[in-house]
N, C-alpha and C positions, 0 to 999 in steps of 0.2 A: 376434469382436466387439471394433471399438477400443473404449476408454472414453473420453469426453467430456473427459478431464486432455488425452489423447495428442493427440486431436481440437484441440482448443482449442491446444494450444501447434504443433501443426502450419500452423491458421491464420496463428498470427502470425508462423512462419517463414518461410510464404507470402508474407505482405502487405509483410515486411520489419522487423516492430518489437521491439525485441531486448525481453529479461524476464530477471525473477530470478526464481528457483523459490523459496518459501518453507513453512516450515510453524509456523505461529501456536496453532494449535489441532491436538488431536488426531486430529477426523474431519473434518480439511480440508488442502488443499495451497492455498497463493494462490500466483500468476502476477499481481507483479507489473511494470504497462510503463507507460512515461513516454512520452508522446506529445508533442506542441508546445502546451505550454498546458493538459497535462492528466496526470493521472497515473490511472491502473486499476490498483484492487486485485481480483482476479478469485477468488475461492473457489470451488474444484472439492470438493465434499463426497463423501463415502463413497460415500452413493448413489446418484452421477453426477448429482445436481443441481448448479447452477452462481447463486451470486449476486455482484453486481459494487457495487464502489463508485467512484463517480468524482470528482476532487476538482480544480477547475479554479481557474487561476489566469491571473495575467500575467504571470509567469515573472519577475518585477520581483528585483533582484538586493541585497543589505542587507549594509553590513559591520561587521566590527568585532565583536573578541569581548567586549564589553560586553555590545553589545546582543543576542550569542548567548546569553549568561549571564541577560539578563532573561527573552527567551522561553521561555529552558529554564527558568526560575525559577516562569515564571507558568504553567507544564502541569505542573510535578513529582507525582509519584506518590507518596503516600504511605505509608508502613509497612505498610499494609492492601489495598494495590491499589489505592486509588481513586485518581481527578484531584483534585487540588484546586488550583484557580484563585487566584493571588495578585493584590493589586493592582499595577501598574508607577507 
């Protein structure tokens, strides 16, 4: 019997769409693939459940490490794990 992990990253060797293997959490592996305009985070859980998230964009391109320094400014993590959102 394959698992749904072997399964799932077989498809997308199939279809052609390259992944990175990750692991975020404990009872999960995520797969994830950048598509044109989109990126998937795919979580393969323990018990071969499978949830996805997908995150779409325009692929629009921003320079300058200033403005890399504000965004990462305005998602930083605090001492406790949380987000906290600053103003720019």
């Amino acid at each position: 019997m394959t698992s749904i992990l072997f399964t799932t990253m077989r498809l997308l060797d199939r279809l052609g769409h390259h992944f990175f293997i990750e692991r975020t959490r404990p009872d999960t592996i995520r797969l994830s693939v950048t598509l044109v305009g989109e990126r998937l985070e795919i979580d393969v859980f323990e018990d071969d459940h499978i949830e996805f998230s997908r995150f779409c964009g325009d692929e629009s391109v921003e320079g300058g490490y200033q403005e890399l320094l504000l965004l990462l400014q305005a998602h930083a993590i605090d001492s406790e794990g949380l987000s906290r959102r600053t103003s720019t």
